[in-house]
C-alpha positions as a LaTeX table, in Angstrom:
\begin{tabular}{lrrr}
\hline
Residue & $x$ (\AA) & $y$ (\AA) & $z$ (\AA) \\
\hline
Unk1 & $-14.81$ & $-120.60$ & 111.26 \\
Unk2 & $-13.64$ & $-117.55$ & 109.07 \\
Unk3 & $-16.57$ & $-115.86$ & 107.28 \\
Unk4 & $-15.91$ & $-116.18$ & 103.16 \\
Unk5 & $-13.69$ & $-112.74$ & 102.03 \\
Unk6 & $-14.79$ & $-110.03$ & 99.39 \\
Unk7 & $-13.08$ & $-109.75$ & 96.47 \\
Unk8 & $-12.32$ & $-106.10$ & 97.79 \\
Unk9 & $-10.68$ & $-108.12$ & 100.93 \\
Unk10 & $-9.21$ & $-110.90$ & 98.85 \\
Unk11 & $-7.29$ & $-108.88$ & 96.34 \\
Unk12 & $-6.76$ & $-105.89$ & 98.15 \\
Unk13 & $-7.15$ & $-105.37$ & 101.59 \\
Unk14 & $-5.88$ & $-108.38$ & 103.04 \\
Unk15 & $-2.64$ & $-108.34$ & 100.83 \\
Unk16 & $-1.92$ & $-104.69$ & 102.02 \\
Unk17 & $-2.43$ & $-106.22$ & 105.75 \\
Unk18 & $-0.42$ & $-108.54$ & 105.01 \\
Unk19 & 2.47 & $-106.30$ & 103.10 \\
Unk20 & 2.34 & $-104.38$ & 106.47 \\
Unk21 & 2.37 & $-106.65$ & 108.70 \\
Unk22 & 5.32 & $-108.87$ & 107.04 \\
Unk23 & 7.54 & $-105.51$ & 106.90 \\
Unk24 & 7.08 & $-104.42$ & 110.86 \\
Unk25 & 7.35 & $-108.42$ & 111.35 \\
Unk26 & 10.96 & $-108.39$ & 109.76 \\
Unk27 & 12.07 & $-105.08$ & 111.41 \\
Unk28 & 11.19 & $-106.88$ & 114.74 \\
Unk29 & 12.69 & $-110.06$ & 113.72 \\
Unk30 & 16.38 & $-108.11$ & 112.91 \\
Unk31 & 16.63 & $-106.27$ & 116.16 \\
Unk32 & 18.10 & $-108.74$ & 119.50 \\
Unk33 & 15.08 & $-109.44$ & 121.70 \\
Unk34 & 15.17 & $-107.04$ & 124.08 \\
Unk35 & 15.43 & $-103.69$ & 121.25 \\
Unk36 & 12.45 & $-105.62$ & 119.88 \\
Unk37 & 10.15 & $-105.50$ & 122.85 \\
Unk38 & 11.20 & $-102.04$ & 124.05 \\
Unk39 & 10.43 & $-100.52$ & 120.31 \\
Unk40 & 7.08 & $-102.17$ & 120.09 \\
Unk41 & 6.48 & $-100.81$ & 123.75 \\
Unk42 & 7.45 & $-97.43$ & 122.60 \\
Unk43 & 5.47 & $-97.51$ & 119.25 \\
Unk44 & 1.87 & $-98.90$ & 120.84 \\
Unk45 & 2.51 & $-96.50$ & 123.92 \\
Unk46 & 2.73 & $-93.79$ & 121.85 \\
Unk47 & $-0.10$ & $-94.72$ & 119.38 \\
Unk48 & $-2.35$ & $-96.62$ & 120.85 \\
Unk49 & $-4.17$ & $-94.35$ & 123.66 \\
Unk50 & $-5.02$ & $-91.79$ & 121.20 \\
Unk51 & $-6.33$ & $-94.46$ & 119.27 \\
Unk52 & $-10.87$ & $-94.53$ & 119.61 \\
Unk53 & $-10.12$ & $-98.53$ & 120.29 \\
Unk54 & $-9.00$ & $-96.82$ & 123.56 \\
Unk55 & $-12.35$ & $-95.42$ & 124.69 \\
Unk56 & $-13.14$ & $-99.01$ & 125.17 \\
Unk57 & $-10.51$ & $-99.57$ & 127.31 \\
Unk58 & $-11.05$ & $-96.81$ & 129.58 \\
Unk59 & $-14.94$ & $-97.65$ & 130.03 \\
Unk60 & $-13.62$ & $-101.09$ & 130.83 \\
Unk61 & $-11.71$ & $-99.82$ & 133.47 \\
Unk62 & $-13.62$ & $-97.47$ & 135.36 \\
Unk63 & $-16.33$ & $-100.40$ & 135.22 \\
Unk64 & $-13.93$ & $-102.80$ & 136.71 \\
Unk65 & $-12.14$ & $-99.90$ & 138.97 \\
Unk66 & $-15.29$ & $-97.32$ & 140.06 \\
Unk67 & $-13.21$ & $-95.40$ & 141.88 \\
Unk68 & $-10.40$ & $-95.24$ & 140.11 \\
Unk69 & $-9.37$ & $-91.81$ & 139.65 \\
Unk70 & $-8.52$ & $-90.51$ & 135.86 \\
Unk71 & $-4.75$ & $-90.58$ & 135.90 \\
Unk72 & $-4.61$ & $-94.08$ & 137.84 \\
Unk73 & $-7.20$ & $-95.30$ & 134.86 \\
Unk74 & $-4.74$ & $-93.70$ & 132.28 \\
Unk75 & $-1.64$ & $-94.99$ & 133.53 \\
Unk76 & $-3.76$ & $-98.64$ & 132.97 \\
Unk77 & $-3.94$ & $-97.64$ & 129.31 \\
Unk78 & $-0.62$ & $-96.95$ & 128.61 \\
Unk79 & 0.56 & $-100.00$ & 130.26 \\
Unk80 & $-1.36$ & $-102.38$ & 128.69 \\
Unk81 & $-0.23$ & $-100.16$ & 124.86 \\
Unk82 & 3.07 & $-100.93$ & 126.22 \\
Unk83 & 2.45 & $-104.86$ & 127.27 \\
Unk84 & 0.89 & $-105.06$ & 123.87 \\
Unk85 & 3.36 & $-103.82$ & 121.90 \\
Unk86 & 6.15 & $-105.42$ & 123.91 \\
Unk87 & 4.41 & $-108.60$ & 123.01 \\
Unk88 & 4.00 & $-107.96$ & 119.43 \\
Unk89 & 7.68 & $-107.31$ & 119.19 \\
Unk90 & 8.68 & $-110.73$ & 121.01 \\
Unk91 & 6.34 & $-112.49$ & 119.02 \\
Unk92 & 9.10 & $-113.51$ & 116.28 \\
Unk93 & 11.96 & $-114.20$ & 118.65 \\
Unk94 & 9.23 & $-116.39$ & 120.70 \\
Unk95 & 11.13 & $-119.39$ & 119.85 \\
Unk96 & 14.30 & $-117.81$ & 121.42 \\
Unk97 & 13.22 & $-118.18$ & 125.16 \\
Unk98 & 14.41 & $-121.21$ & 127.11 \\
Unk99 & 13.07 & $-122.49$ & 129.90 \\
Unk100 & 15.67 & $-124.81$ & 131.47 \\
Unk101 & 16.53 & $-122.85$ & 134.07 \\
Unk102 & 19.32 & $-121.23$ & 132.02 \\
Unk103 & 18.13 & $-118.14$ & 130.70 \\
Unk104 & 17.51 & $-115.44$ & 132.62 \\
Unk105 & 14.36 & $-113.77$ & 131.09 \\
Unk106 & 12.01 & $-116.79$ & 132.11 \\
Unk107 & 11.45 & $-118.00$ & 135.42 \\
Unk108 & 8.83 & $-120.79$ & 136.00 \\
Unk109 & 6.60 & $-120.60$ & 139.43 \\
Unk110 & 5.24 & $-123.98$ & 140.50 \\
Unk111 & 6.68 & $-126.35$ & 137.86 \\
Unk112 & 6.26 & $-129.13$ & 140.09 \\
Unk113 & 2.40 & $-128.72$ & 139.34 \\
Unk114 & 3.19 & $-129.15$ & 135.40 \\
Unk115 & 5.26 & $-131.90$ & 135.97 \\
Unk116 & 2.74 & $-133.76$ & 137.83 \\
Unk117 & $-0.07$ & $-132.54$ & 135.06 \\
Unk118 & 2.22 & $-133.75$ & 132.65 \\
Unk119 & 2.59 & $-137.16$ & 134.47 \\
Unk120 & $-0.77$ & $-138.11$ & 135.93 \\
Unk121 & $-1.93$ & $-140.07$ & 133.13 \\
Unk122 & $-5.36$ & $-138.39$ & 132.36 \\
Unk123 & $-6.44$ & $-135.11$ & 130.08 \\
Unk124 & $-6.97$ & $-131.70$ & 131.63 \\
Unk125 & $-7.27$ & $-128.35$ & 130.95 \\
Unk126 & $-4.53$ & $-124.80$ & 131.21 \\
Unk127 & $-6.55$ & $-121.97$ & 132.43 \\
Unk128 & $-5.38$ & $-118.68$ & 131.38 \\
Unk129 & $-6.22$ & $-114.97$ & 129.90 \\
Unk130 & $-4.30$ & $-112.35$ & 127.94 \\
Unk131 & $-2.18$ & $-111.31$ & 130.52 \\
Unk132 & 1.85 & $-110.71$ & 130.08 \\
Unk133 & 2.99 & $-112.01$ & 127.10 \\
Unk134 & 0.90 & $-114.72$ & 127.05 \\
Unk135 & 2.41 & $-116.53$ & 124.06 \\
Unk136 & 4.50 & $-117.84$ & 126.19 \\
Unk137 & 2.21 & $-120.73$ & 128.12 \\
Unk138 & 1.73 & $-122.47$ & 125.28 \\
Unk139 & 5.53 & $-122.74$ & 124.35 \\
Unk140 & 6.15 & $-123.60$ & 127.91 \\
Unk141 & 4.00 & $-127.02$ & 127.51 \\
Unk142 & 5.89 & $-127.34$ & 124.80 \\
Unk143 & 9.25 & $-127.48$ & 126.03 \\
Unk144 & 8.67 & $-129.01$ & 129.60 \\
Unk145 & 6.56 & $-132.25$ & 126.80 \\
Unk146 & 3.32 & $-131.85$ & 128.48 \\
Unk147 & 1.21 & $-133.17$ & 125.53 \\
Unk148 & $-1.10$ & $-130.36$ & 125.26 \\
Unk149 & $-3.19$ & $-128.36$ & 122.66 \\
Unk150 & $-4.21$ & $-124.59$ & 122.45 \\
Unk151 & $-7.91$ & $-123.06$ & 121.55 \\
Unk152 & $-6.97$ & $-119.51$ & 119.84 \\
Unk153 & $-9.15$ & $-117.32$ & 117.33 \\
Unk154 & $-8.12$ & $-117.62$ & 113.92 \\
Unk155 & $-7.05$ & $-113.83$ & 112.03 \\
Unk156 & $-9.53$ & $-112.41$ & 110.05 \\
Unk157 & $-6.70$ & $-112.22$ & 107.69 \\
Unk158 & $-5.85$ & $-115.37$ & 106.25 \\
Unk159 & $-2.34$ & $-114.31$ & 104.97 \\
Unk160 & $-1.83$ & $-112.77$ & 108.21 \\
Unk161 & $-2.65$ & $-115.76$ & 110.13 \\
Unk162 & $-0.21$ & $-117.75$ & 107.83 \\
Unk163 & 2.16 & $-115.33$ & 109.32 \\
Unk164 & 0.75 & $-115.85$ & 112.93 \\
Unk165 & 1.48 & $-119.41$ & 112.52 \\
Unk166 & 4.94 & $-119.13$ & 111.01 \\
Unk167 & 5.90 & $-117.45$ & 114.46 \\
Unk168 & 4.10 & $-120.34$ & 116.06 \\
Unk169 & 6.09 & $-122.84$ & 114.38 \\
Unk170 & 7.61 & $-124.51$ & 117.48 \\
Unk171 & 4.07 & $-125.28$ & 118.33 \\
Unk172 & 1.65 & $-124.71$ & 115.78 \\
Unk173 & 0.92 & $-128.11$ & 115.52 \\
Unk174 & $-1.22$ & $-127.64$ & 119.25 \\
Unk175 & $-2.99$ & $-124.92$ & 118.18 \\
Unk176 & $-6.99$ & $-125.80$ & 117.52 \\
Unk177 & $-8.92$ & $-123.34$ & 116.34 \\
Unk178 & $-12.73$ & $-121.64$ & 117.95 \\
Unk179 & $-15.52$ & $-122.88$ & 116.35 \\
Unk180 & $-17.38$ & $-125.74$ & 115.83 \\
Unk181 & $-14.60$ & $-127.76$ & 114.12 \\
Unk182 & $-11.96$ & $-126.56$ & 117.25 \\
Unk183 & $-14.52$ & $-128.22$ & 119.39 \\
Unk184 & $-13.97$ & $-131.44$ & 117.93 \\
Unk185 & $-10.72$ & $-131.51$ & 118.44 \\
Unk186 & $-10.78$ & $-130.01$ & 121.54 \\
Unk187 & $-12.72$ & $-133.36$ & 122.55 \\
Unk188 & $-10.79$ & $-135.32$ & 120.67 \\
Unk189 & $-7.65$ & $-133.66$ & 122.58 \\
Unk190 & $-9.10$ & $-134.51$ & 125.56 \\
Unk191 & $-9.90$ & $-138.61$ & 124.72 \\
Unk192 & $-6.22$ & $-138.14$ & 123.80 \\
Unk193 & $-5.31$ & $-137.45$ & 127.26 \\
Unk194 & $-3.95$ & $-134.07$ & 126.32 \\
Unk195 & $-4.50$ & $-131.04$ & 128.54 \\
Unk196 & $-6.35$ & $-128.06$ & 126.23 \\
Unk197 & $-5.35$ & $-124.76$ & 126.73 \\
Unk198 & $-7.58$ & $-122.33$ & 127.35 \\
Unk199 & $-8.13$ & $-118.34$ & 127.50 \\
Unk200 & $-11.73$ & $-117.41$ & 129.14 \\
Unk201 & $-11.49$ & $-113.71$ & 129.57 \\
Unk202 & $-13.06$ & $-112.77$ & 126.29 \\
Unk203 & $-16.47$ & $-112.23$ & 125.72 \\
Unk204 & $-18.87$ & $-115.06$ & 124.13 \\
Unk205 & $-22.19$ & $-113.88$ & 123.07 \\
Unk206 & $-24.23$ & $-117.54$ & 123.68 \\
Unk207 & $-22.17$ & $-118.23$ & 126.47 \\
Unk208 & $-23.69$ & $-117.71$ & 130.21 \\
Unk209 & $-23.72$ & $-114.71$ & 132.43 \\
Unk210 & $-20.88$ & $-115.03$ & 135.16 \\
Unk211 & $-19.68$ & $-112.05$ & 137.77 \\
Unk212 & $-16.75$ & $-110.43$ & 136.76 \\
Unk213 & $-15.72$ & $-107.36$ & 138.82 \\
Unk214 & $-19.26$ & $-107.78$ & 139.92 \\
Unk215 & $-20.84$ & $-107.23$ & 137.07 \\
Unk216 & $-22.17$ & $-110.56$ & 134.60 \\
Unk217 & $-20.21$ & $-111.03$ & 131.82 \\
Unk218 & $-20.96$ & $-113.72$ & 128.69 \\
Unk219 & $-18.55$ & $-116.49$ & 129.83 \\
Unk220 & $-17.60$ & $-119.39$ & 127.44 \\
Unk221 & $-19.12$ & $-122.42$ & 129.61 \\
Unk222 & $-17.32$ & $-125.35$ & 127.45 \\
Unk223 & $-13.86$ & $-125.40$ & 130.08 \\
Unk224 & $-16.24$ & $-126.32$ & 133.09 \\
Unk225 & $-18.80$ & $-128.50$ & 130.95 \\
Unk226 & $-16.06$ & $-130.46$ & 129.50 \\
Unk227 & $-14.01$ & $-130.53$ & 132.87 \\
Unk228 & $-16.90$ & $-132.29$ & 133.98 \\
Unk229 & $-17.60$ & $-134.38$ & 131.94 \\
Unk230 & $-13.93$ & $-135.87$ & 131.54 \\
Unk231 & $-13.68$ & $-135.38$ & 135.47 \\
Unk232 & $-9.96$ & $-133.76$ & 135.00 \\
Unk233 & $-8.23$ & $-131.31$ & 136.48 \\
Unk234 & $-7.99$ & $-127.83$ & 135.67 \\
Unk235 & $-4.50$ & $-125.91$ & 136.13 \\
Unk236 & $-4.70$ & $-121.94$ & 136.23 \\
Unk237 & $-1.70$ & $-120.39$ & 134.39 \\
Unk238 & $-0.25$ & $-117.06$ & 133.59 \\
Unk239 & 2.31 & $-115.01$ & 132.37 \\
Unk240 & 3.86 & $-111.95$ & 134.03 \\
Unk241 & 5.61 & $-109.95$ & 132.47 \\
Unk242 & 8.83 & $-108.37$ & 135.27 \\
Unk243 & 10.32 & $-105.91$ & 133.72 \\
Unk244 & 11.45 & $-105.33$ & 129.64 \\
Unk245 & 11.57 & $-108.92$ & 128.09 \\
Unk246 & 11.48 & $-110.98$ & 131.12 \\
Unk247 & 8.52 & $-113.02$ & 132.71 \\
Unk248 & 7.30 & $-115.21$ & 135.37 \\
Unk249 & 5.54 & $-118.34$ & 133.98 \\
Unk250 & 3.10 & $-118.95$ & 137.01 \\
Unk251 & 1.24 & $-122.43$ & 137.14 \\
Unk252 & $-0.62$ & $-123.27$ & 140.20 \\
Unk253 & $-2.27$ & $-126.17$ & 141.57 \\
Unk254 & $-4.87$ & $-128.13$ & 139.58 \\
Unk255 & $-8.75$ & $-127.10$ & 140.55 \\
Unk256 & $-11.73$ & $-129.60$ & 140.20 \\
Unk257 & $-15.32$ & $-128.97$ & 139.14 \\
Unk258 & $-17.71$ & $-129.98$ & 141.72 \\
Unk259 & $-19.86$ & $-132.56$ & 140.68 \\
Unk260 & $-23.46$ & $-132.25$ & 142.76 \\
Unk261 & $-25.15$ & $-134.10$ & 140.07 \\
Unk262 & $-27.28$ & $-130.82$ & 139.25 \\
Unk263 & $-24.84$ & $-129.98$ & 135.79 \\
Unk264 & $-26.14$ & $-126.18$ & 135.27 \\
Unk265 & $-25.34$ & $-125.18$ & 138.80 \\
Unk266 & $-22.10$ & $-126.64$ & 139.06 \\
Unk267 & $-20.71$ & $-125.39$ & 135.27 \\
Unk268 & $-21.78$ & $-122.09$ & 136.65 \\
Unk269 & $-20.64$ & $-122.08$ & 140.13 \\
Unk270 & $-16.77$ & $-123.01$ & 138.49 \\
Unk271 & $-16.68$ & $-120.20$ & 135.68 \\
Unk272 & $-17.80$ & $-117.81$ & 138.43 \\
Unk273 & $-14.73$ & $-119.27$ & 140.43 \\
Unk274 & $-12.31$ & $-119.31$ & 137.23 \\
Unk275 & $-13.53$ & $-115.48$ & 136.69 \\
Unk276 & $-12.45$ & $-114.83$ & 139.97 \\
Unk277 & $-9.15$ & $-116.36$ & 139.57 \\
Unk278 & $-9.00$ & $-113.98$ & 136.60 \\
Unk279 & $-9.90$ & $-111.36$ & 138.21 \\
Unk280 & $-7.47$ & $-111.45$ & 141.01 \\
Unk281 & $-4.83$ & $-111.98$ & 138.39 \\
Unk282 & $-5.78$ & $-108.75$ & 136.62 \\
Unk283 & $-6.20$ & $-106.55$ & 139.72 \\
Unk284 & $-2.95$ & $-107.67$ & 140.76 \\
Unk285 & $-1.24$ & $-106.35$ & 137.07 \\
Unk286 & $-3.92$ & $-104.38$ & 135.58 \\
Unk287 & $-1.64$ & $-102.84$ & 133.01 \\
Unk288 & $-0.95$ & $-106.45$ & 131.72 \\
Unk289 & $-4.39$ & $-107.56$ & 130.93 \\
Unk290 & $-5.87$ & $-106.70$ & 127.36 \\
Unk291 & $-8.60$ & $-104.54$ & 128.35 \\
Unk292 & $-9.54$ & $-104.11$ & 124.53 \\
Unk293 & $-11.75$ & $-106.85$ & 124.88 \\
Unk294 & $-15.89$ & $-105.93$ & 124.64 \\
Unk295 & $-16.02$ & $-108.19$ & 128.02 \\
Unk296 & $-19.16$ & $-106.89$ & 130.21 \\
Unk297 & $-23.13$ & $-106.17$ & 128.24 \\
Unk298 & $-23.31$ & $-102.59$ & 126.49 \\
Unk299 & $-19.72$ & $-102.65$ & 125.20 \\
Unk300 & $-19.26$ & $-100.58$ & 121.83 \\
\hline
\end{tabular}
């Protein structure tokens, strides 16, 4: 749930956000696709690393990477400014990309496990992180009618999240927000028999400690807890991005919780496995990841 805005927010701040945000949103929206992607690329690659958000980034890094050496950890950065910024700039064509086999900016790895998600009969979950343009799984589920729904984090900005949704429109209706009300319908989702998207890789401060890159990181427990308890499978997912515009929808086979009747040990044993399936994703594409993210204890 959104905390309650200041006036100072209310009447000015947010609007501004919003004036800004509409206006880069339309210049995005005019250009083809592919003009959009490669100018938001440009823009965040040549903003964003001299940005301080960055110093986050690069602590990330050479805690994931020890040895990485300075210009290997920098040519991280600029990747993921220019993965960011590429996705930004798809965002409002999002509903332009087809997935019938027909266009050529999408291909889809293992869609023989989403048609069988989509056709077992029970609820289950979509693992997945901020990786690629990752925008993109949810309208996949869409499109191939798995009935699913999508756990995001509402915008601070509540005319800015009107806007979010707008370019969600295909979709919005499976989008359930964090919090304590986005946990009821996540459950209710679930006695649905829908299959609940979910992205792990941020931090959650009551959450428990999990390895990640060997170090613990707060991990949101609720996908293994729930997986569980509704003893359904759990489908890993991601988007790579190839080159410009164009992607790789990955989906690989469904993974279980263990159930060894002791609840605590087996909730922690599977987030320590779904980190690791993170994990390998990111150190196979680290420039894709969002490395923004205050992810491991002693963040700033």
């Amino acid at each position: 749930m959104l905390r309650p805005q200041t006036p100072f927010e209310k009447y000015i701040r947010h609007p501004l956000e919003a004036l800004a945000t509409g206006c880069v949103w339309m210049v995005f929206r005019i250009l083809p696709t592919a003009w959009a992607s490669g100018l938001g690329g440009w823009l965040a690659r040549s903003i964003g690393p001299k940005l301080r958000l960055s110093a986050r980034a690069r602590d990330n890094i050479r805690r994931a990477f020890p040895d990485i050496d300075d210009a290997k950890a920098e040519r991280i950065v600029l990747d993921m400014w220019d993965n960011l910024g590429r996705t930004v700039g798809e965002f409002p064509h999002i509903g332009g990309f087809r997935f019938d086999g027909d266009d050529p900016r999408v291909r889809i790895k293992g869609l023989e496990h989403l048609s069988a998600f989509r056709d077992d009969g029970q609820p289950g979950f979509f693992l997945s992180a901020h990786i690629g343009n990752w925008e993109l799984a949810p309208l996949t589920a869409h499109v191939h009618d798995v009935p699913s729904a999508f756990v995001y984090r509402e915008a601070n900005n509540r005319l800015v999240q009107k806007l979010y949704m707008s370019g969600r429109r295909h979709y919005r209706d499976m989008m359930i927000p964090k919090g304590s009300e986005g946990a009821k319908q996540m459950i209710k989702a679930l006695r649905d028999g829908k299959h609940v998207g979910v992205m792990v890789d941020q931090k959650m401060n009551d959450g428990i400690p999990v390895p990640f890159f060997g170090e613990d990181a707060m991990t949101a427990p609720a996908l293994a807890q729930l997986a569980l308890r509704f003893k359904c499978p759990v489908i890993p997912a991601r988007v790579i991005r190839e080159k410009g515009a164009a992607f790789t929808v990955e989906v690989s086979a469904p993974i279980y919780v263990e159930d060894t009747g002791d609840k605590a040990h087996d909730v922690a044993t599977f987030m320590a496995r779904t980190n690791g399936i993170i994990e390998s994703w990111i150190r196979e594409k680290p420039g894709q990841w969002l490395w923004l993210h205050n992810r491991w204890p002693g963040n700033s």
